[in-house]
BAMIMAR-5710 format. One record per residue (C-alpha): residue number from 0; x, y, z. Coordinates in nm, 2 decimals. Layout:
<rs>
nr; px; py; pz
NUM; X; Y; Z $
...
</rs>
This chain:
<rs>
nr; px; py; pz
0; 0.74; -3.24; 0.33 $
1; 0.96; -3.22; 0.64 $
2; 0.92; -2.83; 0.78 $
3; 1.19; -2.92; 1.01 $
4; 1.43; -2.96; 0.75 $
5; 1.35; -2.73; 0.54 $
6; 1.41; -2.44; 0.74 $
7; 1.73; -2.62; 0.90 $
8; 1.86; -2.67; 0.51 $
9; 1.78; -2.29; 0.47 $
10; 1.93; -2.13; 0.81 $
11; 2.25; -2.33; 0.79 $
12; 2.28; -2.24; 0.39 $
13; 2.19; -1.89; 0.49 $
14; 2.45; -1.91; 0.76 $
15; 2.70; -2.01; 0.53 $
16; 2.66; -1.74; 0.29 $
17; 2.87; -1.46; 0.28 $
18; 2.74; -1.17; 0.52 $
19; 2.84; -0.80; 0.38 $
20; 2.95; -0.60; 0.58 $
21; 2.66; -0.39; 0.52 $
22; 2.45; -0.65; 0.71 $
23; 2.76; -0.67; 1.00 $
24; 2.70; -0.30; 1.08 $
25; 2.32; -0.31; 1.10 $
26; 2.40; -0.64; 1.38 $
27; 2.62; -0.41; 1.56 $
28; 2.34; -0.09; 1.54 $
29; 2.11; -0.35; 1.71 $
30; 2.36; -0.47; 1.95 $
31; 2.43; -0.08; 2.07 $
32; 2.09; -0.01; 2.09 $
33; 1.94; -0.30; 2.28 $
34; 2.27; -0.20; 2.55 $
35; 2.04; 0.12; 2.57 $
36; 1.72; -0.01; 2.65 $
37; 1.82; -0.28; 2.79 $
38; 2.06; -0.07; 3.06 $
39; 1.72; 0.17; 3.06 $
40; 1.53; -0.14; 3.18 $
41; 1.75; -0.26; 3.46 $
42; 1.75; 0.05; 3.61 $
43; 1.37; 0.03; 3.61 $
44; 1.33; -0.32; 3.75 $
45; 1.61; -0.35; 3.99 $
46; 1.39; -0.35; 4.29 $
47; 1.26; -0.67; 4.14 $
48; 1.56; -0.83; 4.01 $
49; 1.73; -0.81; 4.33 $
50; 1.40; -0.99; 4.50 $
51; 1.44; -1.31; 4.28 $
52; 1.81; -1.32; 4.27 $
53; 1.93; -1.12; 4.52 $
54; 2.16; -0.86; 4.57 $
55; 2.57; -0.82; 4.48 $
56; 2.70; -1.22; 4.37 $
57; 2.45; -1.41; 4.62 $
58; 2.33; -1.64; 4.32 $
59; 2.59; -1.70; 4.09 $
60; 2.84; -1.54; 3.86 $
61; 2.67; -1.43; 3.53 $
62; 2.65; -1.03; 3.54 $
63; 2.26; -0.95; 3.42 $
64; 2.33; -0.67; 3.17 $
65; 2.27; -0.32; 3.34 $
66; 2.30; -0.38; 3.71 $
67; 2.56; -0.48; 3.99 $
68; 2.36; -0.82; 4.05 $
69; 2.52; -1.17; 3.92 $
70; 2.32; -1.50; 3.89 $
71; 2.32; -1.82; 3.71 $
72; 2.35; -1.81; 3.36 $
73; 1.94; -1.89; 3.28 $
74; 1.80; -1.60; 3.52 $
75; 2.05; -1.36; 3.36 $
76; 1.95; -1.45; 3.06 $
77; 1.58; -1.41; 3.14 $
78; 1.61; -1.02; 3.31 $
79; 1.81; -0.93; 3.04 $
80; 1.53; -1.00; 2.81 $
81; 1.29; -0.87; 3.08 $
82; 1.47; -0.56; 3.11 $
83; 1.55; -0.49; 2.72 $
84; 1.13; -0.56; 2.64 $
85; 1.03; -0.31; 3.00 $
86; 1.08; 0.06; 2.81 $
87; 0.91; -0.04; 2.50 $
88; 1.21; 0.07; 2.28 $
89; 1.31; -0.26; 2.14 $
90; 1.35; -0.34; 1.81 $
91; 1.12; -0.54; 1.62 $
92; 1.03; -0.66; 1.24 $
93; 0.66; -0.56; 1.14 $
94; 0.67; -0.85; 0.90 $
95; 0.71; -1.13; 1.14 $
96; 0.49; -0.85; 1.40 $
97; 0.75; -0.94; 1.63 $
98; 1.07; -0.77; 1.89 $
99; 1.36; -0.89; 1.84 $
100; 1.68; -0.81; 2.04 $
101; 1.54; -0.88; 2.38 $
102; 1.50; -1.20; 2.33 $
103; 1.79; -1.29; 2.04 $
104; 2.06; -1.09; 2.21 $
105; 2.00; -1.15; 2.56 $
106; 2.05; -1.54; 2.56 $
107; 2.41; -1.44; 2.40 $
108; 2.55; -1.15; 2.64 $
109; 2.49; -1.38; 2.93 $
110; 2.71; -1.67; 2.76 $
111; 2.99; -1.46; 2.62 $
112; 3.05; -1.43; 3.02 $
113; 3.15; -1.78; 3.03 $
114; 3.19; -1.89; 2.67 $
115; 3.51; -1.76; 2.44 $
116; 3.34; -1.60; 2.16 $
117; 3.52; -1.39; 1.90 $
118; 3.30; -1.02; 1.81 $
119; 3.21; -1.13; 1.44 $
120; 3.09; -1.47; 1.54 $
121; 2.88; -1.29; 1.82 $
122; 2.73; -1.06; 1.57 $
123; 2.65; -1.35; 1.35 $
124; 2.44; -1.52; 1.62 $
125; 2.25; -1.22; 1.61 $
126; 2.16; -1.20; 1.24 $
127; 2.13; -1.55; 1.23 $
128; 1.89; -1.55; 1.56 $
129; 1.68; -1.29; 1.43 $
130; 1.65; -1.43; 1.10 $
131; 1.50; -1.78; 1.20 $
132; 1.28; -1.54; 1.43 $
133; 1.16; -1.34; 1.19 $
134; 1.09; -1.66; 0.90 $
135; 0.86; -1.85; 1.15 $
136; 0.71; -1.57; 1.25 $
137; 0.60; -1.48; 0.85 $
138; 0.52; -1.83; 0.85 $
139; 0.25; -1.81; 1.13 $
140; 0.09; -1.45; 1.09 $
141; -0.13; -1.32; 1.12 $
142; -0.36; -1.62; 1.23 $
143; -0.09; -1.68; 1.51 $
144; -0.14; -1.30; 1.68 $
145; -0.52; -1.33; 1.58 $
146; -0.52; -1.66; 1.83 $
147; -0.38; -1.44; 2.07 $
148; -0.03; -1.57; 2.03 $
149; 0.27; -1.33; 2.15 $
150; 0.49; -1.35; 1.87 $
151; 0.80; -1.19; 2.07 $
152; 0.74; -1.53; 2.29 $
153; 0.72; -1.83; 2.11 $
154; 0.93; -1.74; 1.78 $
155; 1.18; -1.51; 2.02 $
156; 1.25; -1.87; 2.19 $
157; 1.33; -2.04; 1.88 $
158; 1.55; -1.68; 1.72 $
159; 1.72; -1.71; 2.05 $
160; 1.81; -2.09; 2.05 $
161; 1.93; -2.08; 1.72 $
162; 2.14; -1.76; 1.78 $
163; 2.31; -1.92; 2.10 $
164; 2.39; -2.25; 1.83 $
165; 2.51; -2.05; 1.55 $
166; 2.75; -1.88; 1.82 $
167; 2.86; -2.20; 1.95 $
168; 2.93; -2.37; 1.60 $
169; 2.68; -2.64; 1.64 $
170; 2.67; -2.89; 1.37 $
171; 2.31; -2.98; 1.17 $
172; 2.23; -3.26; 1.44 $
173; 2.28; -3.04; 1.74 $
174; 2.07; -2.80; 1.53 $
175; 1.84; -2.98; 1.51 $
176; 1.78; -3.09; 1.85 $
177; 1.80; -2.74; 1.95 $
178; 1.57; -2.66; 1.76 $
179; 1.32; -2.92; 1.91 $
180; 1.34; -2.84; 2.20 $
181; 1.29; -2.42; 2.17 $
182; 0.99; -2.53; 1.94 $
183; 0.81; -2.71; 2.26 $
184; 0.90; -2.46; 2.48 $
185; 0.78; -2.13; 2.31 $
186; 0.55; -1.99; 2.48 $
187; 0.32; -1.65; 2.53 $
188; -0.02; -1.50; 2.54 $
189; -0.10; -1.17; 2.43 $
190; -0.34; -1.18; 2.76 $
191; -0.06; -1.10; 2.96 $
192; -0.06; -0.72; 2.85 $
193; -0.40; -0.66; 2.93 $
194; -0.53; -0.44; 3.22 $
195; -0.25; -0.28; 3.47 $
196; -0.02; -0.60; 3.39 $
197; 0.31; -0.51; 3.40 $
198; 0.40; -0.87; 3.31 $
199; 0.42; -0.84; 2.89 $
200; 0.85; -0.81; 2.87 $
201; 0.80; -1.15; 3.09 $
202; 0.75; -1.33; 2.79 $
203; 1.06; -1.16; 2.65 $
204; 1.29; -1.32; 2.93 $
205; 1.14; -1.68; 2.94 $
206; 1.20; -1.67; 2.51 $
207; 1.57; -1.53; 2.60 $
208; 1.59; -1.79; 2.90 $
209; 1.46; -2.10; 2.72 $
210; 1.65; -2.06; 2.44 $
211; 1.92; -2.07; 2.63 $
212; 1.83; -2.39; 2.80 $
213; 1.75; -2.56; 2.45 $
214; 2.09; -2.47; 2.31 $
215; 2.21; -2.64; 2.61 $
216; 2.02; -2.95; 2.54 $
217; 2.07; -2.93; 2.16 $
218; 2.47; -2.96; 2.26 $
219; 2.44; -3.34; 2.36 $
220; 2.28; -3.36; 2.04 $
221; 1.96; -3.55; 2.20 $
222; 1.74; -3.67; 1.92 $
223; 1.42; -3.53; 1.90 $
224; 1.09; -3.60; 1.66 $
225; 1.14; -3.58; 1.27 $
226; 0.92; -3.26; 1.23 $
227; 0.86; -3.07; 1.53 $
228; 0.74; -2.79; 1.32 $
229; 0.57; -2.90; 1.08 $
230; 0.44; -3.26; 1.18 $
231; 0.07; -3.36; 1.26 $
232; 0.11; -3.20; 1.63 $
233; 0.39; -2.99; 1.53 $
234; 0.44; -2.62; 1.64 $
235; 0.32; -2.47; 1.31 $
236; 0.01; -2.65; 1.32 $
237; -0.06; -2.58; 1.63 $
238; 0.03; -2.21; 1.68 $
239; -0.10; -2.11; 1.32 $
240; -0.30; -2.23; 1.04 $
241; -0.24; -2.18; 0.62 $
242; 0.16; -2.24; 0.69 $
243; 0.38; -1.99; 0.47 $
244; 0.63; -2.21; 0.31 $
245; 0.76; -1.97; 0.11 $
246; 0.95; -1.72; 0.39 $
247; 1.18; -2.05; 0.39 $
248; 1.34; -1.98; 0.03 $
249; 1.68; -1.82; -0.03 $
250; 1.63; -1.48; -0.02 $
251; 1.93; -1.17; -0.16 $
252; 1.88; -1.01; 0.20 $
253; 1.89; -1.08; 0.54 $
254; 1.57; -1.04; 0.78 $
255; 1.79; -0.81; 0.98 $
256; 1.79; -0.54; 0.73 $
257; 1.43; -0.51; 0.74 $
258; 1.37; -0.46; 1.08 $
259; 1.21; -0.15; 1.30 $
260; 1.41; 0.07; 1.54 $
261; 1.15; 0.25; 1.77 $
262; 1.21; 0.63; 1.88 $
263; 0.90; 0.63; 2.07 $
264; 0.85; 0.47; 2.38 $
265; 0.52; 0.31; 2.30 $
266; 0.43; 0.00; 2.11 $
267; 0.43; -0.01; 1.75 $
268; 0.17; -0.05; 1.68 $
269; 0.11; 0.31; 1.84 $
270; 0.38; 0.48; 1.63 $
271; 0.25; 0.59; 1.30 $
272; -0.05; 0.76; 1.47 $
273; 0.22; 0.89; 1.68 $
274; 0.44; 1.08; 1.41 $
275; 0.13; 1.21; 1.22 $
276; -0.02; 1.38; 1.58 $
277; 0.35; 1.52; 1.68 $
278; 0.29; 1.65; 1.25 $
279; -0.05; 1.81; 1.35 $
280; 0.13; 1.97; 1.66 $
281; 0.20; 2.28; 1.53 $
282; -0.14; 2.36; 1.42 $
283; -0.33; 2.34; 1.73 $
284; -0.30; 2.68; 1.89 $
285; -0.51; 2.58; 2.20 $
286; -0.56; 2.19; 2.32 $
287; -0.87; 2.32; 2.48 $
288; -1.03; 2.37; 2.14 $
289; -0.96; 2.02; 2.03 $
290; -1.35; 1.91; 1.96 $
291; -1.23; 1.50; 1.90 $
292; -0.94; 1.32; 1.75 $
293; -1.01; 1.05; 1.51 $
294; -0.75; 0.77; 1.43 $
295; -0.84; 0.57; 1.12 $
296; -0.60; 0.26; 1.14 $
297; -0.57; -0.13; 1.04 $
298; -0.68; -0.39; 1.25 $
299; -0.44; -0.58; 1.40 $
300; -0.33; -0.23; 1.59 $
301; -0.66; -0.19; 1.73 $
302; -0.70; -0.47; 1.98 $
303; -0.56; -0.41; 2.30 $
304; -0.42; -0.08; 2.22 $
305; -0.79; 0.17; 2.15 $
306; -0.84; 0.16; 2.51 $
307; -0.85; 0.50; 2.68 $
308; -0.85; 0.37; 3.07 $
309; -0.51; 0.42; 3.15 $
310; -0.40; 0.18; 3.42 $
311; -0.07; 0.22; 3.44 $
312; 0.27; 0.29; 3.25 $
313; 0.26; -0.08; 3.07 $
314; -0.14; 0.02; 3.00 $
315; -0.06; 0.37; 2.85 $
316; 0.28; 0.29; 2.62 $
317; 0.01; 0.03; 2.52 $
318; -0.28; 0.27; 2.43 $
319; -0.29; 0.47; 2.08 $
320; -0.56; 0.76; 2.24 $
321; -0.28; 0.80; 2.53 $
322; 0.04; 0.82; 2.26 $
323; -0.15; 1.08; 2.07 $
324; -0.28; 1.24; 2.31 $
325; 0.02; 1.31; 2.54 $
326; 0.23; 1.35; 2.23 $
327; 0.00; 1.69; 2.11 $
328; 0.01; 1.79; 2.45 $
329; 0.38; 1.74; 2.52 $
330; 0.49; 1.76; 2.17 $
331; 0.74; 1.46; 2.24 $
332; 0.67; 1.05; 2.32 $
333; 1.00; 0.95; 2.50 $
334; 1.04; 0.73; 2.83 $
335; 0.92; 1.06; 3.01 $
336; 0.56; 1.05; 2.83 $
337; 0.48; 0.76; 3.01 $
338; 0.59; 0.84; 3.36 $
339; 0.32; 0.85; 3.66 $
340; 0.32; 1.24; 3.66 $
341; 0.22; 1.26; 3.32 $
342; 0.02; 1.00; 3.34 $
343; -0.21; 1.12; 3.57 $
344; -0.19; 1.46; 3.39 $
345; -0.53; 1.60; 3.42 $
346; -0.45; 1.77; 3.06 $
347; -0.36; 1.43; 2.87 $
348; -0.66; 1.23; 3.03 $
349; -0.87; 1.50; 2.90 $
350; -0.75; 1.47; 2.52 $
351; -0.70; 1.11; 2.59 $
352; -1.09; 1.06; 2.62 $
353; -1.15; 1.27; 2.29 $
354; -0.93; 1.00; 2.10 $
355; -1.14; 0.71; 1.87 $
356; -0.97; 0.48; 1.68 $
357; -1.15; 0.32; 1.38 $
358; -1.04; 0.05; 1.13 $
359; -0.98; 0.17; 0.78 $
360; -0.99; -0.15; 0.55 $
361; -0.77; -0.02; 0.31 $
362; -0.45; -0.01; 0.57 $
363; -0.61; -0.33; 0.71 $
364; -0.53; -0.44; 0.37 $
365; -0.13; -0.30; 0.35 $
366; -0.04; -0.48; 0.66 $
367; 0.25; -0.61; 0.71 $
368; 0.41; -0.37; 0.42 $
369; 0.28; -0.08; 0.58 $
370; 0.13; 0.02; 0.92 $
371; -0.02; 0.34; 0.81 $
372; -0.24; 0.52; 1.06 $
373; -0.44; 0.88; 0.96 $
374; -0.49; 1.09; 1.21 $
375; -0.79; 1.39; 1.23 $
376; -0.82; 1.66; 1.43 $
377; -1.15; 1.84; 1.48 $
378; -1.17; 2.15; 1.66 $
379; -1.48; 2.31; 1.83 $
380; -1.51; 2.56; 1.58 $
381; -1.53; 2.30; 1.31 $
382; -1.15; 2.36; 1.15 $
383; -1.01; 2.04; 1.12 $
384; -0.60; 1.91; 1.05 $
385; -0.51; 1.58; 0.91 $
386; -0.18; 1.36; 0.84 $
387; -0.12; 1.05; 0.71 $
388; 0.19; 0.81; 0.80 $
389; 0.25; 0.53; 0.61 $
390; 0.61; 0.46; 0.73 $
391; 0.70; 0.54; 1.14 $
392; 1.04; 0.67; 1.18 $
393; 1.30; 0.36; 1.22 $
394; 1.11; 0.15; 0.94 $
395; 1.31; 0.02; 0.72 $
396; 1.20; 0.24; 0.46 $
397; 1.25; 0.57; 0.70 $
398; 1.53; 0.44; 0.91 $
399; 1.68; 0.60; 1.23 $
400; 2.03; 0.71; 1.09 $
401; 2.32; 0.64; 1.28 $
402; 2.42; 0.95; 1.45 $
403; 2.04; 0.88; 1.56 $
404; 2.06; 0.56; 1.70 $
405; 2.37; 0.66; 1.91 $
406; 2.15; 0.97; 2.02 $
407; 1.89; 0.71; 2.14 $
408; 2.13; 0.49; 2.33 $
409; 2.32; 0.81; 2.50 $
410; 1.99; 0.92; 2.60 $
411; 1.91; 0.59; 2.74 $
412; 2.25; 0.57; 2.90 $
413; 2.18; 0.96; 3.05 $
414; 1.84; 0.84; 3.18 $
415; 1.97; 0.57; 3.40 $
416; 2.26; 0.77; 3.51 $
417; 2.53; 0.56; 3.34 $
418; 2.69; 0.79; 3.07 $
419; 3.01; 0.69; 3.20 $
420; 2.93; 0.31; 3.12 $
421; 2.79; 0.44; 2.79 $
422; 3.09; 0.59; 2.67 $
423; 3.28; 0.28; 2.72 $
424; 3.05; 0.07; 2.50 $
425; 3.05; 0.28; 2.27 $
426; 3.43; 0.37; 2.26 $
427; 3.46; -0.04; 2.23 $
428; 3.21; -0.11; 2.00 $
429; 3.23; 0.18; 1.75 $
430; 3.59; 0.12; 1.70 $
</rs>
């Protein structure tokens, strides 16, 4: 069986189908919130940004989403990725266990710069982008994030190739050899979260920027081999290992309509023990009394994230005993949480060090439908408090309402001291 062709014969059917307009709101919820974060990001990079490309026009003519700076179209591309994947706020689908929007959207709001693209097309790219992320990234897990694969990486590269063809009306040839050429150049290790790296949203901007670039190719319709997927040295085989065939059939719903919107600015992994100690809150009269917190969780949350060094603000959005911690003791887990003054908050380190995670096989055995986490509180004089989250708020089966996610965003927008630039989005988007 060709893979290849497969999933081609099922995104380009998929395309085809009639989209509700259901599914053409949720594309433009994504779209405003990934403006937030990813305006929220810029504002934290810039320093950096204006290193590599310079400052004002000096490289080119392609506005990177958030700042003043203009480049060529690839290096926009890549920081707008870099910057939407920086605040840990990004969306994300705990099926495929991957973010979406950084690297999906970001190829697309560079080209629209250059490129005539009319709204509903561009909100097509993205459903269409994020749904061939999403299937490959079923396809492959969980062996592909148990062989330390960064899902947001490799299968972001192919959701944003195919989202930048889809918007430019690519026939099944040019597809195809778009296709090919995002499949050899995914790319991302887990490793590069680890310690005080601050280099995980990298992988987020090289999946937005090479994308991009195999789009580009895929336009002179350069052929490529048969089955780059599924053939004998194909990506599947190599990235993963019992192939899930099955996320290629027709489906009555869109991969879009499943995903995560995060209120918290820590990984997800991070957010169900989140909610339940933010729950607990109320009880605890006196931090000081806290004896130890347990967190009884499923495995795939516990590497890289039980750690209780915190190294940094990439190290402790990162951690699950820091996001419970600082979320008891500041009764909130926003972008503040994770700045350097509470960070070194002699109070949060404390609690932070009382935290242990622990695998419960039970919610090993619910993942992906659930991500449940439990977490106990014991206090010195032995009283103990104890919730249980099964669904973190912004799941699809707990969604973020609307009025919510424009909350988010004008918070974002606030943050980086462009509430002027917010209300202009939104005025032209929510019309």
């Amino acid at each position: 069986m060709n893979v290849t062709d497969l999933m081609l014969d099922y995104i380009i059917k998929k395309s085809n189908n009639d989209i509700s307009d259901e599914v053409y709101l949720k594309s433009k919820y994504c779209l405003i919130d990934y403006l937030g974060v990813t305006y929220a990001g810029a504002k934290e990079n810039i320093d950096t940004i204006e290193k590599v490309c310079g400052q004002k026009r000096a490289s080119g003519d392609i506005n990177i989403c958030g700042t003043d700076v203009s480049t060529d179209m690839l290096r926009a591309a890549f920081f707008n990725g870099y910057n939407a994947h920086t605040m840990e706020l990004d969306d994300g689908s705990r099926f495929g266990m991957i973010h979406l929007g950084a690297a999906v959207i970001s190829p697309l709001v560079a080209m629209i710069q250059k490129e005539n693209i009319d709204y509903k097309n561009f909100l097509k790219a993205i459903i269409m982008g994020y749904e061939m992320a999403v299937r490959c990234s079923i396809a492959m897990q969980p062996e592909h994030k148990k062989r330390g694969f960064h899902t947001s990486g490799t299968c972001g590269t192919l959701g944003a190739a195919v989202a930048v063809a889809v918007a430019m009306g690519y026939n099944r040839e040019q597809l195809k050899s778009t296709i090919s050429a995002a499949a050899t150049g995914a790319a991302g290790a887990l490793e590069i979260q680890e310690n005080s790296s601050l280099l995980k949203p990298y992988n987020l901007g090289h999946a937005a920027m090479s994308g991009l670039m195999a789009a580009e190719m895929g336009k002179a319709s350069i052929s490529g081999p048969d089955d780059i997927l599924g053939g004998k040295r194909g990506v599947f085989r190599l990235l993963g290992k019992d192939i899930n065939l099955d996320c290629f059939k027709e489906t009555d719903y869109f991969e879009i309509g499943r995903i995560y919107v995060k209120p918290y600015a820590a990984c997800r992994h991070c957010h169900t023990a989140i909610e339940a100690a933010l729950r607990l809150r109320n009880g605890i009269k006196n931090t000081k009394d806290i004896k130890e917190i347990n967190v009884y969780t499923y495995k795939l949350a516990i590497l890289g994230h039980d750690h209780k060094e915190i190294q940094g603000k990439s190290s402790a959005k990162l951690s699950i005993p820091y996001s419970v911690a600082s979320s008891i003791i500041l009764g909130k887990s926003d972008i503040t949480a994770f700045e350097e003054n509470n960070i070194q908050n002699g109070d949060i380190l404390e609690l932070t060090n009382k935290v242990n995670v622990f695998e419960n096989e039970e919610y090993t055995k619910e993942t992906s439908n659930k991500r449940i986490s439990k977490v106990e509180v014991v206090m010195k004089n032995g009283e103990r408090f104890c919730k249980e989250i099964k669904y973190a708020k912004g799941d699809p089966e707990n969604p973020m309402s609307h009025r919510e996610i424009i909350d988010k965003f004008n918070y974002m927008m606030k943050w980086c001291g462009k509430e002027d630039k917010g209300n202009v989005i939104l005025n032209k988007l929510e019309r």
